[in-house]
Each structure stands twice: as C-alpha cells, then as structure tokens.
N, CA, C and O atoms as CSV, one atom per row, in Angstrom:
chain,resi,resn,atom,element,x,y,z
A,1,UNK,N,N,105.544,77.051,122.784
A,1,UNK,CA,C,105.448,77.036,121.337
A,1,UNK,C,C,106.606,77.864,120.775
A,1,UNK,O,O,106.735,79.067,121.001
A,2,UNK,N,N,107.432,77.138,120.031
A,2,UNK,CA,C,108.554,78.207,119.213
A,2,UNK,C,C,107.747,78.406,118.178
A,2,UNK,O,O,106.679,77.955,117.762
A,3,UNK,N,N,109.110,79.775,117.651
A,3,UNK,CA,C,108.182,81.364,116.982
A,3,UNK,C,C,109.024,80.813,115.624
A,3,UNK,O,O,110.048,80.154,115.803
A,4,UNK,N,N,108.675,81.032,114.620
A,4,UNK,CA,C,108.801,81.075,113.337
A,4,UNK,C,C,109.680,82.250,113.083
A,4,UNK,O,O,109.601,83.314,113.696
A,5,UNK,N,N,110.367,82.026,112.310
A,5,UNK,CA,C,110.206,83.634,111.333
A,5,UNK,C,C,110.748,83.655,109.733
A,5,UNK,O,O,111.103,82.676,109.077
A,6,UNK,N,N,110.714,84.791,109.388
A,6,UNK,CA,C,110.606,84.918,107.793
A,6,UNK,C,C,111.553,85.707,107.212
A,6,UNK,O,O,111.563,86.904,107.501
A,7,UNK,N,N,112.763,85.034,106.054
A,7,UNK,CA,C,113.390,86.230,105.888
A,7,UNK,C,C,112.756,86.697,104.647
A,7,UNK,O,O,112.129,85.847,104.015
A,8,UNK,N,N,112.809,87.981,104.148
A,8,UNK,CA,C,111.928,88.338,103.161
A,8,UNK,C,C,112.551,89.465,102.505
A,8,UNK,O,O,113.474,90.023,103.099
A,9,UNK,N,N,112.008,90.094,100.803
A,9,UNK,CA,C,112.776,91.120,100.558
A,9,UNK,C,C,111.926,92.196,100.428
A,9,UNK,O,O,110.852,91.630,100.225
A,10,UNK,N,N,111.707,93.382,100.413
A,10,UNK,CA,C,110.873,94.833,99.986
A,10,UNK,C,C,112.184,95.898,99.475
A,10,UNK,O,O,113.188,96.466,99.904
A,11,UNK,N,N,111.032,95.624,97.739
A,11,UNK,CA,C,112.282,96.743,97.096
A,11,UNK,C,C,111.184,97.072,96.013
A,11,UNK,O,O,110.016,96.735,96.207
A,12,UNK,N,N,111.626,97.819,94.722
A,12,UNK,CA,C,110.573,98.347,94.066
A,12,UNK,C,C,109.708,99.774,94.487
A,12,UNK,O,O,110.175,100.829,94.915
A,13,UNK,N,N,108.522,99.476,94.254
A,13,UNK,CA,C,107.688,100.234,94.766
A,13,UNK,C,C,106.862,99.785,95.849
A,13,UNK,O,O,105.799,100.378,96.033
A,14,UNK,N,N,107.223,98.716,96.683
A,14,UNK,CA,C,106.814,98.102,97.929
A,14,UNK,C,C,107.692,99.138,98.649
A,14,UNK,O,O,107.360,99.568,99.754
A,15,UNK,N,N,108.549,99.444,98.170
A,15,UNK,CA,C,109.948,100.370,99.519
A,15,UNK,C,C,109.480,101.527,100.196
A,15,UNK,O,O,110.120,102.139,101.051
A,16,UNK,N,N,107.936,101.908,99.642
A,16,UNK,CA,C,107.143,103.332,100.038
A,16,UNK,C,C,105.834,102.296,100.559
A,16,UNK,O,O,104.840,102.968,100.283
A,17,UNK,N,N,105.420,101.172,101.090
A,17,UNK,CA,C,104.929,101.099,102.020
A,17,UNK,C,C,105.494,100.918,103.507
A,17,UNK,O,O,106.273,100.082,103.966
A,18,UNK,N,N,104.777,102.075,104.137
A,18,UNK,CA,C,105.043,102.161,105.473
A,18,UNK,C,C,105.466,100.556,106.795
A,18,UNK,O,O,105.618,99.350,106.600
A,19,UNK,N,N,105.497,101.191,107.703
A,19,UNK,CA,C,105.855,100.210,108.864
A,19,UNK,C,C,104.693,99.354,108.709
A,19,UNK,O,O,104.487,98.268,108.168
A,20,UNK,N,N,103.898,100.320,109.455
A,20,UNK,CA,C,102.240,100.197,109.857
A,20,UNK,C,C,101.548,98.757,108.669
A,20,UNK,O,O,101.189,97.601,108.893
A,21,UNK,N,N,101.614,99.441,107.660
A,21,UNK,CA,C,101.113,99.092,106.617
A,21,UNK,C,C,101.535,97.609,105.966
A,21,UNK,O,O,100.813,96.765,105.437
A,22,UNK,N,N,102.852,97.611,106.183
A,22,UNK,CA,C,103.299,96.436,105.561
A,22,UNK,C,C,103.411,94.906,106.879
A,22,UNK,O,O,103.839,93.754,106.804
A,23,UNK,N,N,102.901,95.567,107.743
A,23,UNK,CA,C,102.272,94.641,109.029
A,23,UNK,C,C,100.791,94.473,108.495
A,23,UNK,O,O,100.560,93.316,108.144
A,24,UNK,N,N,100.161,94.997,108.409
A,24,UNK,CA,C,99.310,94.632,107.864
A,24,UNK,C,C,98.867,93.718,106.061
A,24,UNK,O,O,97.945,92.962,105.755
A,25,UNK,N,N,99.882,94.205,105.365
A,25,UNK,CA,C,99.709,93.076,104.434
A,25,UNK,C,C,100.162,92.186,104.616
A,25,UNK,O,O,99.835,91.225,103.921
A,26,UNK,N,N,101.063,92.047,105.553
A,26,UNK,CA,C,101.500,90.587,106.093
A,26,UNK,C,C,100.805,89.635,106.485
A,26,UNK,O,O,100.930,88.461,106.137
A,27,UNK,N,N,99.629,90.309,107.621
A,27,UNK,CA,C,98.810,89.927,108.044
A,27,UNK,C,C,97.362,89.278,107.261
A,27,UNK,O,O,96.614,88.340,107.538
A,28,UNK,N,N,97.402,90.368,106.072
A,28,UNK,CA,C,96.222,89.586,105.179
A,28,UNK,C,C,96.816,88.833,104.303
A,28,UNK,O,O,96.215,87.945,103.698
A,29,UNK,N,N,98.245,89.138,104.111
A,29,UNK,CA,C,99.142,87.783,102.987
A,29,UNK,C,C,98.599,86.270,103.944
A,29,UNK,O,O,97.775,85.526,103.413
A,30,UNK,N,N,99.051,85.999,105.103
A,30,UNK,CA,C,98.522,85.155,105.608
A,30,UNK,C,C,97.046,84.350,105.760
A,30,UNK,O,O,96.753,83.154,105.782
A,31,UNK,N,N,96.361,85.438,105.842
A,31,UNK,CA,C,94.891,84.647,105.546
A,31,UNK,C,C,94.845,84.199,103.821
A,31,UNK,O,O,94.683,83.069,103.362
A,32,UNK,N,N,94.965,84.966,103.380
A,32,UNK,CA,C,94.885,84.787,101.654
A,32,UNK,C,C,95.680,83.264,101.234
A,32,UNK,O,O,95.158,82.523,100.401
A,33,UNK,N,N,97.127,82.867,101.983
A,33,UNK,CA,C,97.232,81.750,101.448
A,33,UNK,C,C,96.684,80.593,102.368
A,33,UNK,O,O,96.996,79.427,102.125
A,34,UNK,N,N,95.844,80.931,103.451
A,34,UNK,CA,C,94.985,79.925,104.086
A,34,UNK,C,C,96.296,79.498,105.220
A,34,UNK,O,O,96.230,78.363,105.693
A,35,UNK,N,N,97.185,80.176,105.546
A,35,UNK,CA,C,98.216,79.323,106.382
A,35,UNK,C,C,97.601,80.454,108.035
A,35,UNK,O,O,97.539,81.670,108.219
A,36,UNK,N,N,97.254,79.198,108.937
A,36,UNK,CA,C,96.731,79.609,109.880
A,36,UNK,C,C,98.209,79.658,111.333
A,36,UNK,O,O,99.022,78.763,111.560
A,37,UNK,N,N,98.068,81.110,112.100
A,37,UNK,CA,C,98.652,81.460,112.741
A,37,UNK,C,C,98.346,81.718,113.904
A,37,UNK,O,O,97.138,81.836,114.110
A,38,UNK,N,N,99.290,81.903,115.083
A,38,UNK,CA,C,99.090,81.937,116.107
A,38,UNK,C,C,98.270,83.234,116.527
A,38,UNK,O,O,98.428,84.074,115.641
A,39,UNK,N,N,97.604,83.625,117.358
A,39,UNK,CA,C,96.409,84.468,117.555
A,39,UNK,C,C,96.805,85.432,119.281
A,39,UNK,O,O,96.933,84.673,120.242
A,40,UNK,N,N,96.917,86.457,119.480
A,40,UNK,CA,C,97.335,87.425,120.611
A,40,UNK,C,C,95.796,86.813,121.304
A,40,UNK,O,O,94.878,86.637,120.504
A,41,UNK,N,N,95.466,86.396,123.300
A,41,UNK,CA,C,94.502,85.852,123.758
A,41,UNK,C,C,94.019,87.640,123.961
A,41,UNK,O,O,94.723,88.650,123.936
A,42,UNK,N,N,92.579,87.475,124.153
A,42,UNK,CA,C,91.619,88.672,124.667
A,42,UNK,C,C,90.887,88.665,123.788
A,42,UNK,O,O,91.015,87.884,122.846
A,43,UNK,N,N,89.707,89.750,123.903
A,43,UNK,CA,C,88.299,89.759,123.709
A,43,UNK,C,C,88.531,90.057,121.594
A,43,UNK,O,O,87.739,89.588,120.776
A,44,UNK,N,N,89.537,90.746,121.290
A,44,UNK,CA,C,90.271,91.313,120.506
A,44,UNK,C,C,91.167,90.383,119.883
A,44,UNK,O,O,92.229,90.998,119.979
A,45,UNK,N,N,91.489,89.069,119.184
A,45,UNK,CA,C,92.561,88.513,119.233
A,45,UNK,C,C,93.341,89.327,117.686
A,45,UNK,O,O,92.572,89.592,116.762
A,46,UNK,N,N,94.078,89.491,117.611
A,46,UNK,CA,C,94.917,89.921,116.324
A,46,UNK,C,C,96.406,89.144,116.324
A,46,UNK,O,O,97.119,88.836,117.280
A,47,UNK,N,N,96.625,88.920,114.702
A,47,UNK,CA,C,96.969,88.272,114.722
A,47,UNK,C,C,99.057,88.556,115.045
A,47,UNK,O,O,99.619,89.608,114.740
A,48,UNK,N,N,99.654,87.559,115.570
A,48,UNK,CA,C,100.868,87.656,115.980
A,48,UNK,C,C,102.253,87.541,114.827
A,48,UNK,O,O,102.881,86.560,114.429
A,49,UNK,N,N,102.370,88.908,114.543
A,49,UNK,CA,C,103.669,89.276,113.625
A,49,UNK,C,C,104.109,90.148,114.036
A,49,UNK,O,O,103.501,91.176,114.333
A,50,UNK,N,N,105.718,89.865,114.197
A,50,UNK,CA,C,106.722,90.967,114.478
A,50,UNK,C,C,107.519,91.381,113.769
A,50,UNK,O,O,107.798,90.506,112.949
A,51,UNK,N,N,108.207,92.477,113.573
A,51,UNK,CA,C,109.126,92.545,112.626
A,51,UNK,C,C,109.902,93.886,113.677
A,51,UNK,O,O,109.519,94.978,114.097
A,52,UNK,N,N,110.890,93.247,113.761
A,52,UNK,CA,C,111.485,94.195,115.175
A,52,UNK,C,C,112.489,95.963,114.909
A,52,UNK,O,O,112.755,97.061,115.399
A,53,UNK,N,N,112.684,94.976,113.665
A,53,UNK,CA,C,113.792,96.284,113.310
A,53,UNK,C,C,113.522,96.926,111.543
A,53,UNK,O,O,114.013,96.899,110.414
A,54,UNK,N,N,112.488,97.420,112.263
A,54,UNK,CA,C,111.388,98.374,111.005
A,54,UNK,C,C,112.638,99.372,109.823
A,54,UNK,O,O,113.592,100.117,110.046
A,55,UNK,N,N,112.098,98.964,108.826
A,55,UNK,CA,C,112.869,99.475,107.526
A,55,UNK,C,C,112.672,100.849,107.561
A,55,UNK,O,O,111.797,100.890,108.425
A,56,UNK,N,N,112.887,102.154,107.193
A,56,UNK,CA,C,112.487,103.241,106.790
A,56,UNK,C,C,112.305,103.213,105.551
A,56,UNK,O,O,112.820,102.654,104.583
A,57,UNK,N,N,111.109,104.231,105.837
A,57,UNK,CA,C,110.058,104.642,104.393
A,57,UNK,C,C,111.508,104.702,103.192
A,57,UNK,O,O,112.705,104.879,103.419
A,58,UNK,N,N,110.862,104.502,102.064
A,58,UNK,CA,C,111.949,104.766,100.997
A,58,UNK,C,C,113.143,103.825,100.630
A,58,UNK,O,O,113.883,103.743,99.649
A,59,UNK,N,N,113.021,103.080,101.929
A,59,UNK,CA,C,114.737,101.958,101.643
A,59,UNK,C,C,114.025,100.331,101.371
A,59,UNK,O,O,113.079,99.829,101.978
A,60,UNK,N,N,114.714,99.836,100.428
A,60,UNK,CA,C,114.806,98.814,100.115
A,60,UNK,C,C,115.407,97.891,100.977
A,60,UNK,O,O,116.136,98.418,101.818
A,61,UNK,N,N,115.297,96.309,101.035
A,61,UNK,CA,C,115.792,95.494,101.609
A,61,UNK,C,C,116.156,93.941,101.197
A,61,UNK,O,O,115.194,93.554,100.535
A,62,UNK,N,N,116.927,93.102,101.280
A,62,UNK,CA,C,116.881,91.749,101.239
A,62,UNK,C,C,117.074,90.858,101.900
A,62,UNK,O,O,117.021,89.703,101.476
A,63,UNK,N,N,117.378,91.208,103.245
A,63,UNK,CA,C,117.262,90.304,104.625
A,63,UNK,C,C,116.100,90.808,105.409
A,63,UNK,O,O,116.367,91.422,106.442
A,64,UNK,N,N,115.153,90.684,105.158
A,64,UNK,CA,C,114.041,91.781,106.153
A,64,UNK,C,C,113.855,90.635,106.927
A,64,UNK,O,O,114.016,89.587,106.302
A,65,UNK,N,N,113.445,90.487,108.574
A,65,UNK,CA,C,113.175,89.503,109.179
A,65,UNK,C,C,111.651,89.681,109.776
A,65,UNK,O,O,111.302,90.801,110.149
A,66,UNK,N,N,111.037,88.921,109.834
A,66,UNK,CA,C,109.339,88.781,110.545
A,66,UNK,C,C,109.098,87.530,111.142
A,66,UNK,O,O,109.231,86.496,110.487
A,67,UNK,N,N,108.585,87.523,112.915
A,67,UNK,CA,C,108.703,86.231,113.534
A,67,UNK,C,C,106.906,86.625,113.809
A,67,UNK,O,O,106.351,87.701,114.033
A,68,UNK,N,N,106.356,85.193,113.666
A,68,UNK,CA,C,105.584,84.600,113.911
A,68,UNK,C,C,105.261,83.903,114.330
A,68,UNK,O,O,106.245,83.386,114.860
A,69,UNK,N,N,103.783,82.922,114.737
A,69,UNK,CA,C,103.832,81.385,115.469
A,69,UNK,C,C,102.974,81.077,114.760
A,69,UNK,O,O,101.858,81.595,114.759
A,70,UNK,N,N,103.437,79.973,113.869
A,70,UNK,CA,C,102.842,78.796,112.594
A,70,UNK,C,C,101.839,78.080,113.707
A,70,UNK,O,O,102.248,77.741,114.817
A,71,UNK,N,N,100.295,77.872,113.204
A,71,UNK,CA,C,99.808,76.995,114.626
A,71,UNK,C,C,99.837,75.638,113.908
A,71,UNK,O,O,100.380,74.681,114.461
A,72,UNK,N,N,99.182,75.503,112.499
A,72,UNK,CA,C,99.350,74.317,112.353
A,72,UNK,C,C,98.929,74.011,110.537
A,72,UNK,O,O,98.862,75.132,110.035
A,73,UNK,N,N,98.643,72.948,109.463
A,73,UNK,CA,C,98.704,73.179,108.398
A,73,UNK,C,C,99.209,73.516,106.999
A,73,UNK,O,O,98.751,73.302,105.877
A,74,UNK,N,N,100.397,74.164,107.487
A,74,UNK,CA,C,101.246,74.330,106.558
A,74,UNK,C,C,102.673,73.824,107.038
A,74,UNK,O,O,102.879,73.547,108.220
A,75,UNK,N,N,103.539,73.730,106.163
A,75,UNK,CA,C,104.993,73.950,106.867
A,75,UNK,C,C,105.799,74.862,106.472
A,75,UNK,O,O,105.391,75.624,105.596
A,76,UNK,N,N,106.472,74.946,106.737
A,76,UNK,CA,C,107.945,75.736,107.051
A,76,UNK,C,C,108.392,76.039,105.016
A,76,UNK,O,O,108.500,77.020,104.280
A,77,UNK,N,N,108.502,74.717,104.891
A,77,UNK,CA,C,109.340,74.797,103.345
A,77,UNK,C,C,108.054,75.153,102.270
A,77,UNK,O,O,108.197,75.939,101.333
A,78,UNK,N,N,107.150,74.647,102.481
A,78,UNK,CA,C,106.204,75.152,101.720
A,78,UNK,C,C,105.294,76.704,102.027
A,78,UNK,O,O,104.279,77.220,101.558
A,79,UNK,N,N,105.990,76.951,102.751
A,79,UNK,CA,C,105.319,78.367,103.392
A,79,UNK,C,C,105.726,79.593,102.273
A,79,UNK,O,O,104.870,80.275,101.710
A,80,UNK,N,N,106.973,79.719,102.090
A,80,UNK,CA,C,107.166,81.138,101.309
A,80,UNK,C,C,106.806,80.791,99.554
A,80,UNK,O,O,106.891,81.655,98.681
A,81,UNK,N,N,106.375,79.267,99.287
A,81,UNK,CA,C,105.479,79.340,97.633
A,81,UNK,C,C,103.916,80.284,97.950
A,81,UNK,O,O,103.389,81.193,97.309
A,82,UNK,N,N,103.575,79.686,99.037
A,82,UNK,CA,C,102.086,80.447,99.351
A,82,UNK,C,C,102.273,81.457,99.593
A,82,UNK,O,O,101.526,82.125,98.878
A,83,UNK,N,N,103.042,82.286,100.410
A,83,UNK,CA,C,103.054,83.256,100.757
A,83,UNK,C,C,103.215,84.449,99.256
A,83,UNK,O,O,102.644,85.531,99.119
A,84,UNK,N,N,103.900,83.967,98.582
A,84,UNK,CA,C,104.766,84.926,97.676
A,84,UNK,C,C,103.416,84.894,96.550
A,84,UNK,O,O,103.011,86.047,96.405
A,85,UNK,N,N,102.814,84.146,95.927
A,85,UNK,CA,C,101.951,83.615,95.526
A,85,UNK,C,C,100.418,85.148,95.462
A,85,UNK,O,O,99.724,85.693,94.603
A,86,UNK,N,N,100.631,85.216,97.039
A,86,UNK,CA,C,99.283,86.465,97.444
A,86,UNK,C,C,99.994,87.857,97.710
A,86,UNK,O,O,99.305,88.828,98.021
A,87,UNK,N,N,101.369,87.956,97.588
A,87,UNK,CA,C,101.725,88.930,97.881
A,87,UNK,C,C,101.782,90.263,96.793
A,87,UNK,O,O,101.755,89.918,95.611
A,88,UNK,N,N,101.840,91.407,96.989
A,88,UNK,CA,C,102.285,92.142,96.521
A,88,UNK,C,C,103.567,92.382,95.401
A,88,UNK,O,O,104.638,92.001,95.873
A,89,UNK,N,N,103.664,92.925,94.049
A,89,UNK,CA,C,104.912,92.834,93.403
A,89,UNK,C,C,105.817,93.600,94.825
A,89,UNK,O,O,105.374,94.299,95.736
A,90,UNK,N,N,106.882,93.242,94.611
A,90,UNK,CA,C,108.299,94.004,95.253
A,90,UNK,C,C,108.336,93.535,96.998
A,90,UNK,O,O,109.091,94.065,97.813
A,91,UNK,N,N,107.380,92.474,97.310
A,91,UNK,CA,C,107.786,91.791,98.811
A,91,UNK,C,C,107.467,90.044,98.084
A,91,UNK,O,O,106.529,89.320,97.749
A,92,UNK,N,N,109.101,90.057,98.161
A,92,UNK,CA,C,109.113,88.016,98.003
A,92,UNK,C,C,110.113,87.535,99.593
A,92,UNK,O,O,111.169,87.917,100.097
A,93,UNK,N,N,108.743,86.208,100.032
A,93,UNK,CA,C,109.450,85.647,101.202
A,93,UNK,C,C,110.725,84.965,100.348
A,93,UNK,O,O,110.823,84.465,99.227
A,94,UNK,N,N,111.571,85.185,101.363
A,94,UNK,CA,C,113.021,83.924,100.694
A,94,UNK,C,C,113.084,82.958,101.297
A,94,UNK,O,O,113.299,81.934,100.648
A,95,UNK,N,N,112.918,82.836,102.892
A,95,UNK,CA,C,112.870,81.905,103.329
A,95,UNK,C,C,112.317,81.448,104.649
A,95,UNK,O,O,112.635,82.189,105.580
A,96,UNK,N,N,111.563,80.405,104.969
A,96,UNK,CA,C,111.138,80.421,106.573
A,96,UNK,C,C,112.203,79.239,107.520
A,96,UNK,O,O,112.841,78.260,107.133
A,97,UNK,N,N,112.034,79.857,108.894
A,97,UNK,CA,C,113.215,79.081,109.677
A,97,UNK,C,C,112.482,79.004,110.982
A,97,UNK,O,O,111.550,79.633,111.482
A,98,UNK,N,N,113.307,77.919,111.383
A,98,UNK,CA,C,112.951,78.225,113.400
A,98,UNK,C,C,113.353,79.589,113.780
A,98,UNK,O,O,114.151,80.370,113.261
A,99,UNK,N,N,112.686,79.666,114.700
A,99,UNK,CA,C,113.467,81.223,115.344
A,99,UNK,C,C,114.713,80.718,116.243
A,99,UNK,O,O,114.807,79.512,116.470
A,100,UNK,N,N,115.716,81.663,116.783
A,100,UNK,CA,C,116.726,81.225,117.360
A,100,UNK,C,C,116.477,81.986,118.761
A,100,UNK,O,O,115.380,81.757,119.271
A,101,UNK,N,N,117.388,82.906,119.493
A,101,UNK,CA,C,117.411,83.591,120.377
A,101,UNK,C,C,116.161,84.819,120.334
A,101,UNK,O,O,116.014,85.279,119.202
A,102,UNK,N,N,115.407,85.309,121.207
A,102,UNK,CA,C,114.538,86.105,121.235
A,102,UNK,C,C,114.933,87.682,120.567
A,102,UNK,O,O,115.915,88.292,120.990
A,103,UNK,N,N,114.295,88.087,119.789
A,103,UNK,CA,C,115.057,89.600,119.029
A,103,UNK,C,C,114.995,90.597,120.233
A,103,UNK,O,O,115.452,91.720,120.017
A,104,UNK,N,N,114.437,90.303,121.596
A,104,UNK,CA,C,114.689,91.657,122.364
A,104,UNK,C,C,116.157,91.361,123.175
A,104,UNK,O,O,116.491,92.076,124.119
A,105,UNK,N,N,117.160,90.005,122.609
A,105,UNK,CA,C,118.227,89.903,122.857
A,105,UNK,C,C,119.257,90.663,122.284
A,105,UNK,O,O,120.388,90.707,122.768
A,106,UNK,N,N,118.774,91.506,120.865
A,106,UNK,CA,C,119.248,91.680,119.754
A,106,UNK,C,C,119.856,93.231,120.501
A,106,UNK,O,O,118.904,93.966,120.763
A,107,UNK,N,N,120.868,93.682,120.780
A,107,UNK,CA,C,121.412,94.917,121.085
A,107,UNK,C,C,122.046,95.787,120.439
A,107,UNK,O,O,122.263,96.944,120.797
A,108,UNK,N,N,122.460,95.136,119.198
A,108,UNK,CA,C,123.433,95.636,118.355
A,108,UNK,C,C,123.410,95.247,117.149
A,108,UNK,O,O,123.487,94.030,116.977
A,109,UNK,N,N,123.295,96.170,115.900
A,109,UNK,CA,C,123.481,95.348,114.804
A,109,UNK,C,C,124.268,96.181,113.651
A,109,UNK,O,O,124.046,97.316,113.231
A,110,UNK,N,N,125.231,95.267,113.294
A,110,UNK,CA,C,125.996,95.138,112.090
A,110,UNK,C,C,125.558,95.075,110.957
A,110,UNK,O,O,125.012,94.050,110.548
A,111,UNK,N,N,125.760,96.542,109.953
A,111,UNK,CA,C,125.256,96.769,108.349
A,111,UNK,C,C,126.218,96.889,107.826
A,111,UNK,O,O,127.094,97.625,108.280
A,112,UNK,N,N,126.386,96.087,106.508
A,112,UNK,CA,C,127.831,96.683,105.663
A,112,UNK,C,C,126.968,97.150,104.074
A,112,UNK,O,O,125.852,96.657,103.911
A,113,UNK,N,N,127.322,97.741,103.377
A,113,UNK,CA,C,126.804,98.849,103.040
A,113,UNK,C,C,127.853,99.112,102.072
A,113,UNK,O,O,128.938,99.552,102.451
A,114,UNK,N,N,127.604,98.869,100.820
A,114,UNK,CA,C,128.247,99.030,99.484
A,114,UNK,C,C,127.611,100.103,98.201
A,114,UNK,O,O,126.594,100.012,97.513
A,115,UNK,N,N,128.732,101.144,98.249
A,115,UNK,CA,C,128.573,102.209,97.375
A,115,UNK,C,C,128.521,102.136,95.954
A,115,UNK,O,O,129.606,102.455,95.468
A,116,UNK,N,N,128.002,101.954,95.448
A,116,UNK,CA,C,128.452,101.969,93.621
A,116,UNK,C,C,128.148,103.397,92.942
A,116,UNK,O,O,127.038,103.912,92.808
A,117,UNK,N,N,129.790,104.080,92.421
A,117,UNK,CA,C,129.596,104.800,91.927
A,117,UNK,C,C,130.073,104.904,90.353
A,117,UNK,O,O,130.834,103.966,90.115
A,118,UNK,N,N,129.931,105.488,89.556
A,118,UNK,CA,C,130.120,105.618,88.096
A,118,UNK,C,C,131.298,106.242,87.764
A,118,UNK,O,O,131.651,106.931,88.721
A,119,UNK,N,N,131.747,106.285,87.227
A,119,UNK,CA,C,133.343,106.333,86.962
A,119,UNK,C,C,134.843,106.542,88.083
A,119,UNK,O,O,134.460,106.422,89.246
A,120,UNK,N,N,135.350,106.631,88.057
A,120,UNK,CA,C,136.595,106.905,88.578
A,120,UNK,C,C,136.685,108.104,89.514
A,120,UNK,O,O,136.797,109.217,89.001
A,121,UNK,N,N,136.637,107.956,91.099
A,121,UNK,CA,C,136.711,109.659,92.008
A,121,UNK,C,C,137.818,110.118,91.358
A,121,UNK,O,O,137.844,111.192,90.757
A,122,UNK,N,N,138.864,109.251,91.459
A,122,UNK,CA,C,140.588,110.439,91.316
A,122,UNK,C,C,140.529,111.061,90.282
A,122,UNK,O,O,140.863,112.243,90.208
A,123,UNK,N,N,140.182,110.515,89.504
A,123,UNK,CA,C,139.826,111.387,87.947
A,123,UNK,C,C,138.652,112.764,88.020
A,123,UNK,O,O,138.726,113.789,87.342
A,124,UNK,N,N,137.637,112.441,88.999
A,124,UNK,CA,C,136.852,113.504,89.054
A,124,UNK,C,C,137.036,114.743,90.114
A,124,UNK,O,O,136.401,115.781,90.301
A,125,UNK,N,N,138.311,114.100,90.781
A,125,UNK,CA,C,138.448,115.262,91.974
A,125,UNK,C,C,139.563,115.959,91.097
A,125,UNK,O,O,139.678,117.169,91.293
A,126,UNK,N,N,140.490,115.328,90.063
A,126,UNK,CA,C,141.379,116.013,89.741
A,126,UNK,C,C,141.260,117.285,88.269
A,126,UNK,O,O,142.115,118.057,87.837
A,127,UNK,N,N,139.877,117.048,87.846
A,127,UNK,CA,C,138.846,118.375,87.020
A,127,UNK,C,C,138.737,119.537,88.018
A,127,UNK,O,O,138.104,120.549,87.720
C-alpha cells in the first residue's frame, strides 16, 4: 500500500501547538471529515500519521509535510476541502500527493530563510 502525504501550513496561533498535540488534531481532523485511514495492527490500533521533521514550539510554517495511508473513500484532490473544513484557524492543508521516497531516506535538509528588516542597516550602523 503506498503512503499518502500532506503538505500543510501552521502559523497564527496554531504555531504554539505542540508536536504531540498537533498529531493529535490531525488525527481527530481525520475522523471529523469522515475520511477513513490506514490503522497501526495490535490489540491497540491507532491511527497512522507521520510527520517526520517536527516544527518547534513558536515557529510558523508553509511546507509542513504529514504521510499517511488513505484506505479508501475519499480521494486525494478532494481531501484537503474536508480536511481544512474541521480544522483549526491557523492549520490549512494545501495539498495531498503520492508519497515519493521513504522520509527515513531524508538525511539532509535544505532551508532558505529570508530576513525582512525595516529600514536601511548602512544608515543605521553609520548613527
């Protein structure tokens, strides 16, 4: 079975829910729009969401990634109207995709990272 996943954004006052936590509204975002998912086997089943490379408390995001396994019922393109629909202000899915290569392939990753500041440094270093 290939894995789903989700790109998604958390900004606002979503940016102060935790790791922990925002696995878990994920998890009840999913029941709430009725889109049924793949299930961990044992006496215990819970349900299967990853999100590999956890945001820190306080930071905002707009590529956030979360892989899952869609079992059946919904699709792909109609997935992030439902989803967004039960969610929380300040987490909107943007988009769902096949998954590609497994994320424990993932070794390295590239952030670029843009400063905006308010007026002019040379002018303020030269006060």
């Amino acid at each position: 079975m290939s894995e789903q996943r989700i790109l998604f954004a958390k900004y606002g006052t979503a940016k102060y829910i935790s790791h922990l936590d925002l696995m878990h509204t994920m998890e009840r975002a999913f029941l709430r729009a009725g889109i049924a998912i793949r299930h961990t086997a044992g006496f215990h089943p819970h349900p299967y969401v990853s999100i590999p490379l956890p945001l820190p408390l306080g930071f905002s995001s707009q590529c956030e990634i979360m892989e899952f396994g869609l079992v059946s019922g919904s699709t792909m393109e109609a997935l992030p109207a439902q989803m967004n629909r039960v969610l929380p202000a300040g987490i909107e899915i943007l988009r769902c995709y096949e998954g590609g290569r497994p994320f424990r392939d993932l070794a390295f990753v590239r952030y670029e990272v843009t400063l905006e500041l308010d007026g002019d440094l040379a002018q303020q270093g030269e006060a």
